[in-house]
C-alpha positions in Angstrom: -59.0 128.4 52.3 -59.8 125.3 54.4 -57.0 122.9 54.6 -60.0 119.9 53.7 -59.9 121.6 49.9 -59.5 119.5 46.8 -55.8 119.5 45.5 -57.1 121.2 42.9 -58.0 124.8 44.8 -54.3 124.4 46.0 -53.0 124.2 42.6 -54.9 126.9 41.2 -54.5 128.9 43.9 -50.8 129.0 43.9 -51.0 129.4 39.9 -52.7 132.2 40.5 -50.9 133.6 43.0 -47.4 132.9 41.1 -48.8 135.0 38.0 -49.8 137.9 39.9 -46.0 137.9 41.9 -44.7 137.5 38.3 -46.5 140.3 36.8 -45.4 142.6 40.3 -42.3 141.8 39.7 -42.2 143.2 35.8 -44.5 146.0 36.1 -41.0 148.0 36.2 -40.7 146.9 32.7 -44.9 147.8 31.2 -45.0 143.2 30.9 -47.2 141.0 32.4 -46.3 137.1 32.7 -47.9 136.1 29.5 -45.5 138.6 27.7 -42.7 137.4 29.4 -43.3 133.9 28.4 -43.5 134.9 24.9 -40.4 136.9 24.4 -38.8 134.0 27.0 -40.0 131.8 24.4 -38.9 133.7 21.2 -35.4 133.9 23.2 -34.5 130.7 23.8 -36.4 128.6 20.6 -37.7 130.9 18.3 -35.3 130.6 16.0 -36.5 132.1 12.4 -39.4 133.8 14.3 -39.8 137.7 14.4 
């Protein structure tokens, strides 16, 4: 990637990469990122949620 590119390629860029680290990282465990957010999510606030 050209350092001239929009702000926006960055951003997406490292979004991207960050997800696919993530999902590396818990492949161990049969989770991707977005499933990790979720149970993060019903973890810490989902109080009354099952």
């Amino acid at each position: 990637m050209r350092v001239s590119a929009p702000i926006g390629k960055w951003i997406a860029k490292l979004y991207k990469d960050h997800d696919q680290f993530v999902d590396n990282l818990l492949e161990d465990y049969n989770l991707n990122h977005s499933e990790a957010n979720l149970l993060i999510y019903l973890y810490k606030d989902g109080d009354g949620i099952s």
